[in-house]
N, C-alpha and C positions, 0 to 999 in steps of 0.2 A: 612392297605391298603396304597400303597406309593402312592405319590404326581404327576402325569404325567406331562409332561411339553411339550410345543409344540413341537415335533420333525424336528427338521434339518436331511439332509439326513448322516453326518456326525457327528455332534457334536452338543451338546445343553452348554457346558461348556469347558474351556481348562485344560490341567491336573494338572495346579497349582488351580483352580477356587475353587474347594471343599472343607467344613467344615461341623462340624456340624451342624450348622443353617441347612444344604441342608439334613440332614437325613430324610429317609423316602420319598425323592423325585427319580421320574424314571428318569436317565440321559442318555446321550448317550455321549462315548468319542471316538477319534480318535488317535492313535499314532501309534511308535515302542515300540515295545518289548525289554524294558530294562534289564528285568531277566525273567525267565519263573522257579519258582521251586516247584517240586512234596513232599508236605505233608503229605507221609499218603493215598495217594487217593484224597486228598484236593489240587485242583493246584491254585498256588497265581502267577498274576503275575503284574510287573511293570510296568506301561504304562507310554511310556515318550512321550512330544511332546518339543516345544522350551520355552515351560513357568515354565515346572514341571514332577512332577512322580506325578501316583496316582497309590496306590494299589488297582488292582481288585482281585477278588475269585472267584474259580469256587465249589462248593460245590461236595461233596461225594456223587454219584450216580446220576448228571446230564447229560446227554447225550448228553453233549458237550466235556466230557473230553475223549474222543477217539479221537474226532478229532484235538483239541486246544492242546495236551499235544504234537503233530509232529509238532506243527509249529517251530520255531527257531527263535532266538533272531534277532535283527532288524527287523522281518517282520514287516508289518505295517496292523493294524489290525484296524476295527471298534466294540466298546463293549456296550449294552445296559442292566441296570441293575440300582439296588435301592441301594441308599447313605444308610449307616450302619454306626453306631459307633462302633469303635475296643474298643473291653476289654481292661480296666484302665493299666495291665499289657503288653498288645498289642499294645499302645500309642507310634509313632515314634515322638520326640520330632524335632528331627531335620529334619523333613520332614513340609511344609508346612500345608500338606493333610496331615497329621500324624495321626489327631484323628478319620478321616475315612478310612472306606474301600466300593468298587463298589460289589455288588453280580452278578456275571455275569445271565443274562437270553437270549441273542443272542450275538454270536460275527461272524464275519465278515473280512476273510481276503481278504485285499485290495491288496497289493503287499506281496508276500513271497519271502524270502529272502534266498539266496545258504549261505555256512558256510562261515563265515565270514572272511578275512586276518586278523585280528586284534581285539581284545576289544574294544566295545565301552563305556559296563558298568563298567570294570574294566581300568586298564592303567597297560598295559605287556609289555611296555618301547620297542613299534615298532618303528623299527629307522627310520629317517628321509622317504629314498627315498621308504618304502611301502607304508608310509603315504601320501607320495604325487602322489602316482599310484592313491589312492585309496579316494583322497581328499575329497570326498565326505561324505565318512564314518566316515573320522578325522573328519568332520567338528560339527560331529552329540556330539562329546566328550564334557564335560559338560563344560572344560577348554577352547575349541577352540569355543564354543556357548558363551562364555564372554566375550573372547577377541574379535569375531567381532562385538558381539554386543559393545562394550566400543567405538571401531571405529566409527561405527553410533555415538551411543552419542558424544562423541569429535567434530565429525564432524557439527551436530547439533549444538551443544556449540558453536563451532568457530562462523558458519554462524551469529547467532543470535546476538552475542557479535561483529561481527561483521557490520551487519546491524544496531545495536544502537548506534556503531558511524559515521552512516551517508555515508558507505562504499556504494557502487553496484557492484555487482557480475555480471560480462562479462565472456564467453566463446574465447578463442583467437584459431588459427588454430592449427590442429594436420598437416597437412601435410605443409611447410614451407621449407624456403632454409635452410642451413648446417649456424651455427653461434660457434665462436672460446669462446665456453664456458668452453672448459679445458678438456674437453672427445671426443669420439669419437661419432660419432653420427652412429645414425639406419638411414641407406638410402632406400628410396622406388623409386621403380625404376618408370618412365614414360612413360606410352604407346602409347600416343598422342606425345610424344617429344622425339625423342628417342637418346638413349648415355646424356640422363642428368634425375636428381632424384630428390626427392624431401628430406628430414629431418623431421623426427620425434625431436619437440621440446626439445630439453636440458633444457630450462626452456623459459616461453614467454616474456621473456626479453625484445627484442625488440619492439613487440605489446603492452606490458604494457608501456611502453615510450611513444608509439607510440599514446596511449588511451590519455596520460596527454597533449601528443604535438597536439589533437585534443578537446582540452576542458574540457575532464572530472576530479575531483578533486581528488575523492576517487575512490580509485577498489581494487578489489581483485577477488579470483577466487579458491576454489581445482582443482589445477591445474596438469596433468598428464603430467607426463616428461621420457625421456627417452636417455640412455646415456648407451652405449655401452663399463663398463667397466669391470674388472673381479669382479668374484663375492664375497663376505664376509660376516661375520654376520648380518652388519649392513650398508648394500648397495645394493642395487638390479637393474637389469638391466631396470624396470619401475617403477616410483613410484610418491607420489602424496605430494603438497606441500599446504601450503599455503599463496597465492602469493598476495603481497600486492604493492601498488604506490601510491604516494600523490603529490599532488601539491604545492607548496610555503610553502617549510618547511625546516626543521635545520634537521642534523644529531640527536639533541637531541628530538627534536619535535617527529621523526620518533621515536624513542625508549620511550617516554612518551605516544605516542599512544597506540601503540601494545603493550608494557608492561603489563596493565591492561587486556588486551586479554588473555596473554597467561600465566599470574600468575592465572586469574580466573579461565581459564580450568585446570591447575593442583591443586588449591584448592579444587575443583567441583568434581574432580575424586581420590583425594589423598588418599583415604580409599577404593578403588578401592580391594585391595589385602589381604583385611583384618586392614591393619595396617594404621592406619593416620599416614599421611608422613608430614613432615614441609615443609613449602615453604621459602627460602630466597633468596633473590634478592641482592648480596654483588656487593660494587659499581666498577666501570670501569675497566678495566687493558688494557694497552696499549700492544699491540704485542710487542712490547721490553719485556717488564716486565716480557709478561708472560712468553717470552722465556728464559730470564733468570732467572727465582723465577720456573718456573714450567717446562721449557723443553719442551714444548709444546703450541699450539696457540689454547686450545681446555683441556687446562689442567682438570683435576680432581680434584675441592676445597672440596671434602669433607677430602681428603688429606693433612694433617696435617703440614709434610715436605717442608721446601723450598730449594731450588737453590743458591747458593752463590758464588761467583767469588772470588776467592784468588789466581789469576793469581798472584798479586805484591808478593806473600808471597811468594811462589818460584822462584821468578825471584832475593828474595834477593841474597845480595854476599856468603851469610852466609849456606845459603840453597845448600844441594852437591848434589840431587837427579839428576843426570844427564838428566833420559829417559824423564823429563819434560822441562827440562830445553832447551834441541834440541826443541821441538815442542815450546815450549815458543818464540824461537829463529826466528824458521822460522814465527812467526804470532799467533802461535797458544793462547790455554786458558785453566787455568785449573778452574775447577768448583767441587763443593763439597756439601756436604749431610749432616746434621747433625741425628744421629741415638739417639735418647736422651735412658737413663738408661738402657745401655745394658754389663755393667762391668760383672753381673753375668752368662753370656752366654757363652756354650763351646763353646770349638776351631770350632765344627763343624759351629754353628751361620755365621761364618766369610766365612769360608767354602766354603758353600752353596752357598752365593751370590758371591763367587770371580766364582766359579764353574756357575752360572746363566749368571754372564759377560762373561766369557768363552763362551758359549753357542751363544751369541747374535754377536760373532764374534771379541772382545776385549780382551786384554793379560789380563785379570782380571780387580778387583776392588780392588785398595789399601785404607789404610785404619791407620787410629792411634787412639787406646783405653784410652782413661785420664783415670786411674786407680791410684788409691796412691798416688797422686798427681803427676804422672809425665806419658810421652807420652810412648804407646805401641805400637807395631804392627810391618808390616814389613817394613816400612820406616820410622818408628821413630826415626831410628838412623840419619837420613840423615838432621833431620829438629831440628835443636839447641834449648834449652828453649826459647830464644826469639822469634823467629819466630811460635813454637808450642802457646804461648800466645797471638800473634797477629791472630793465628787461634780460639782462644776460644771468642776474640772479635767480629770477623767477624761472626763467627755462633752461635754466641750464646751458648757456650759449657758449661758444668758445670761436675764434676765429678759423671765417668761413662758412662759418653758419649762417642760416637766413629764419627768419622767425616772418610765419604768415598769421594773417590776423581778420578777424570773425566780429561782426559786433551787429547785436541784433536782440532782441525781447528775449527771455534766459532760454525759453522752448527752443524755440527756433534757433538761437543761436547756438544751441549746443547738439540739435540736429543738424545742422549745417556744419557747421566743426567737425563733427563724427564723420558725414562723406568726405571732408576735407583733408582730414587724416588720412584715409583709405588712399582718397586719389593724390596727395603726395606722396606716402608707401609706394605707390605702384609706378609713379614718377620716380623715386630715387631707386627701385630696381632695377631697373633697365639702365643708366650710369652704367656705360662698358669700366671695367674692373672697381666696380663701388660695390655697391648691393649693402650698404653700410646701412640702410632701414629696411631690407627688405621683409617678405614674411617671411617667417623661418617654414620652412620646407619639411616635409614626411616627421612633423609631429602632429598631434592632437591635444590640444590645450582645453582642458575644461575648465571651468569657476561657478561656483554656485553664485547668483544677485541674490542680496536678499534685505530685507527691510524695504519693501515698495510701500508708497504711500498708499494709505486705504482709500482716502478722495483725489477727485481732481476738480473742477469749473469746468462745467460743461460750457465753450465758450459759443456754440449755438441755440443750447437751450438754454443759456444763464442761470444755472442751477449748479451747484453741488450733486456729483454721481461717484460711483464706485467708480477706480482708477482699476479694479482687477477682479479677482472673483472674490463676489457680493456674500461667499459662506464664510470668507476668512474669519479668524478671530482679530480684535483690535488691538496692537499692543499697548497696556494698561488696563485692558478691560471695560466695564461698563465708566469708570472713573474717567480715561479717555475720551468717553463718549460723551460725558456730561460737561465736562471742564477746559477739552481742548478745543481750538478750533481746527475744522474738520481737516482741512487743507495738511494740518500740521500732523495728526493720528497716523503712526507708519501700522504697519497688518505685521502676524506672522506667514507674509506669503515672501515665497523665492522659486527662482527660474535657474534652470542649468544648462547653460553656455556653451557651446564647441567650435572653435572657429569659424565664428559669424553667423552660429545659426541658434536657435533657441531651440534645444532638446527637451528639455521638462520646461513642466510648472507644475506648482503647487499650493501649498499650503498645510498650518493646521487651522482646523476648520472651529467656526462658531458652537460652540455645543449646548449655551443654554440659550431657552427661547426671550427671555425678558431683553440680553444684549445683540441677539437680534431682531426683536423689534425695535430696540433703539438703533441698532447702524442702519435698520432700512429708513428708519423714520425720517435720521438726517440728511440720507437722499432723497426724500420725497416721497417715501412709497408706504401710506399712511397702514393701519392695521388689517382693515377689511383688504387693501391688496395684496399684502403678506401672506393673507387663511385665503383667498380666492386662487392665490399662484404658488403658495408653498404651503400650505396646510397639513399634506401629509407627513412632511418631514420634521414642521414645527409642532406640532402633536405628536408625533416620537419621541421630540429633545421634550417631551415635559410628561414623559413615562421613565425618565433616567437614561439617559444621553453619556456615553464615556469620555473624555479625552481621546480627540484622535484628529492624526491628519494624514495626508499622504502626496501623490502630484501621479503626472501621466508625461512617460516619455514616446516621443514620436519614434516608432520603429522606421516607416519610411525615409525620414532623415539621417534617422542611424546608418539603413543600409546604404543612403546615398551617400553620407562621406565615407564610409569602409568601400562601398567600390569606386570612389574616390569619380561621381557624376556629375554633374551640372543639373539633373531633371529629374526629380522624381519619378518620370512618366519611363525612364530609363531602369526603374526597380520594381514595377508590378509586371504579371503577367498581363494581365489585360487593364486598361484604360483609358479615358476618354481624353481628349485635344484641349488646348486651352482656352475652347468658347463652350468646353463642359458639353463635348458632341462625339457618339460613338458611332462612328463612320461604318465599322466592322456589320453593329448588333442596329444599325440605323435609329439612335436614341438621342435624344427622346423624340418619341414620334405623336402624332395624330393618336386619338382613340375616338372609337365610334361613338355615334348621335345614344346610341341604345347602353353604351356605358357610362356617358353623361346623364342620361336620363337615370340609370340605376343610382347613381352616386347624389342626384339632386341639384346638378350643376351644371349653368348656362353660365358659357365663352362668352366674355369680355374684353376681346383683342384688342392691343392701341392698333392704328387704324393700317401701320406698317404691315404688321404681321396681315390685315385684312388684305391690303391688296396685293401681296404675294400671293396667298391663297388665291382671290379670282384671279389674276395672271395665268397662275399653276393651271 
């Protein structure tokens, strides 16, 4: 005789709750219908909720199974019935609920469910945009139930790790003016004001300043930001950060803080994917560096290769390569690659990657093989034993080696290097028993950049603009600003790094008003535009402004390398496709003639959008 237990109208346990210990007791579960399959006359089916499967049974000849064998997979069903132990041979090991099974004696469906667009017990590789019609179904997949849950936890983690050092968590406004964060922003229009809008936050930069120039010491916030720009793997047009500011501290204070933060959330979750991941934290690199050693300001150190400059080594008298020697001429640089133990590689090897430069819009990638002790390839000829010798200095060569080579205006050439690097990486790992560059595998590499230039040459508006955010402080101060040339002024701003992806950014920020109206000046943005676009913040800095700076890590990217994804669109519950379109909630849509009218706003469609519409 089984065990009854007080009955809830729904559920007495969750589908993961069940063991043996619970045999012979009456239970009652709630779920979807993970599998429904016919035995024999025997129907089993799999009850899922968000914790577990439990297998129920309906036995041969109960007068339930005419009506339970129509229902269909996702229905959501309620089933009352007695804990059993499966036969020793019937034992799912890799089920929690494995060693039992439920004997159905009532079921109960609650919602039934039409045929499904897609599996949810199986994975039939439904591409992106049905999955986002139908987000809801996705979300039910045991892979997409981990990944949001992981996001809770993270977010959990952060707060808590955050609260113990003494932080508080403030809420800053969503609707706000338009601020020159480097994107375009989301405008909401005003219907109380009309012909002016408001700004959906790029980040609360200036309210987070705003909090320290008002007293508070610590803050921080998950913060919702939005930024109007195209869309890509790993970018979305809203998303959530985590937004930090401090008072009376050092650029290095600020990264001894939050360090500890956010090393402890990826320890915390590094076995997340099955695999424990290593955490290492390798020290500084300066925006130079990294652009020359890596090609990028967001490089990938699990990437083995470095960047090397042997501009002098072509520029000798000795060296005849002409097509370098012009770019040399005008300014240019060449930069190079070192490929370690690739002697025994076919022609194709070489190939492939001149063929990959091709591709990326460059006349190739040249290149010279140390083989037999002396230079190969197709401009070996051009570079004399001494100077091929002062290349095996420079990069470290040794026989076998092949050195590829980059030459182009210093920008470009050390963006182009940087993919080059990458797509050799990925050429020498694949080398059946090499893998002598590959990326090192189940670690996370972090490095803060720091020292970015505070300008750049706007080379379409020929101007002098801010290379980063316009609040920094300048290293050297207002003396910098009066004495150096702008190009040359590094900032106290830094970025923080994780296998190829840019986690933070920051800075410590400008606190008095006289040094920044001198750094906006030198980009052009005379004083009336200062008090017209930043007014409220530079009338704070001159009521007594602290020292302070802080930065904003992207939780979306966090959670996307801990569950180790390709798509951020892979870590929200709900989100829109990469033309920034919500299939699901049908967004963004039309609004009425009579909401136009309220808002004071007449459509001025290019003429595209016009003749869809009459089509439609």
């Amino acid at each position: 005789m089984g065990i009854t237990l007080a009955m809830h109208d729904f559920r007495t346990h969750t589908c993961a709750d069940l063991r043996k210990d619970n045999v012979d007791q009456t239970v009652r579960l709630s779920g979807w219908i993970h599998k429904i399959r016919d035995h024999g006359g025997v129907l089993f089916i799999d009850l899922r909720d968000t914790y577990g499967l439990t297998q129920c049974v309906i036995e041969e000849g109960s007068d339930l199974l005419k009506t339970v064998e129509k229902w269909r997979n996702e229905s959501v069903i309620t089933v009352t019935g007695t804990v059993k132990a499966r036969a020793a041979e019937a034992v799912n090991s890799k089920m929690a609920t494995g060693e039992i099974e439920i004997y159905i004696e009532q079921a109960e469906l609650q919602g039934a469910a039409d045929v499904i667009p897609f599996q949810v017990a199986d994975d039939d590789q439904a591409g992106e945009e049905i999955r986002l019609k139908y987000r809801y179904i996705d979300l039910r997949r045991e892979k997409m139930q981990k990944n949001i849950r992981l996001r809770n936890n993270v977010v959990s983690s952060m707060r808590k790790r955050m609260w113990d050092k003494g932080f508080q968590e403030f809420q800053t406004p969503i609707l706000t003016a338009s601020s020159p964060e480097g994107a375009r922003d989301y405008l909401v229009p005003s219907r109380l004001h009309p012909g002016k809008f408001y700004a959906l936050p790029q980040a609360p930069q200036m309210f987070k300043q705003l909090l320290m120039m008002g007293g508070f010491d610590r803050y921080f916030q998950i913060a919702p930001c939005f930024r109007d720009e195209d869309g890509r793997a790993d970018r979305l047009a809203e998303f959530y950060q985590l937004d930090v500011e401090m008072s009376f501290v050092t650029q290095d204070e600020v990264h001894a803080t939050i360090q500890p933060v956010v090393q402890g959330i990826f320890e915390e979750f590094a076995d997340f994917t099955g695999e424990k991941r290593d955490v290492q934290w390798l020290p500084n690199l300066t925006y130079a560096d990294a652009m020359l050693k890596y090609g990028s300001d967001k490089p990938d150190l699990r990437n083995p290769l470095e960047i090397v400059d042997v501009t002098d080594v072509f520029a000798r008298d000795d060296v005849e390569f002409k097509a370098f020697k012009g770019v040399i001429a005008s300014g240019g640089v060449v930069r190079a690659i070192r490929a370690p133990a690739v002697a025994d590689q076919p022609r194709s090897f070489f190939d492939k990657l001149n063929s990959w430069a091709q591709g990326e819009g460059a006349p190739g990638l040249g290149y010279v093989l140390f083989k037999d002790g002396e230079g190969a390839g197709p401009i070996a000829k051009f570079i004399p034993a001494a100077a091929q010798d002062e290349l095996k200095k420079i990069a470290g060569l040794e026989e076998g080696d092949a050195i590829f080579f980059i030459c182009n205006q210093e920008k470009d050439a050390a963006k182009f290097a940087g993919k080059a690097r990458d797509a050799i990486c990925d050429s020498l790992s694949v080398i059946e028993g090499g893998h002598v560059a590959a990326r090192e595998s189940g670690v996370y590499k972090f490095c803060w950049i720091v020292d970015f230039p505070m300008y750049e040459f706007d080379d379409k508006a020929q101007k002098i603009d801010f290379s980063h955010n316009p609040f920094s402080m300048p290293q050297g101060g207002m003396e910098a600003l009066e004495n150096k040339n702008p190009e040359e002024i590094l900032a106290y701003q830094y970025d923080c790094v994780c296998n190829g992806f840019e986690l933070a950014s920051g800075a410590i920020r400008n606190h008095k008003p006289e040094i920044m109206e001198k750094a906006f000046g030198l980009a052009g943005y005379g004083r009336e535009v200062l008090e017209a676009e930043f007014g409220g913040m530079l009338n704070a800095m001159r009521y007594g402004a602290p020292p302070h700076g802080g930065l904003a890590f992207g939780l979306d990217r966090i959670v996307m390398l801990l569950a180790d994804e390709p798509n951020l669109r892979e870590v929200y519950a709900f989100v829109m496709n990469g033309q920034y379109e919500d299939a699901m909630m049908n967004a963004p849509s039309d609004i009425t003639p009579e909401q136009l009218k309220d808002l004071h706003i007449k459509l001025n469609l290019p003429k595209k959008a016009v003749d869809s519409e009459e089509a439609a």
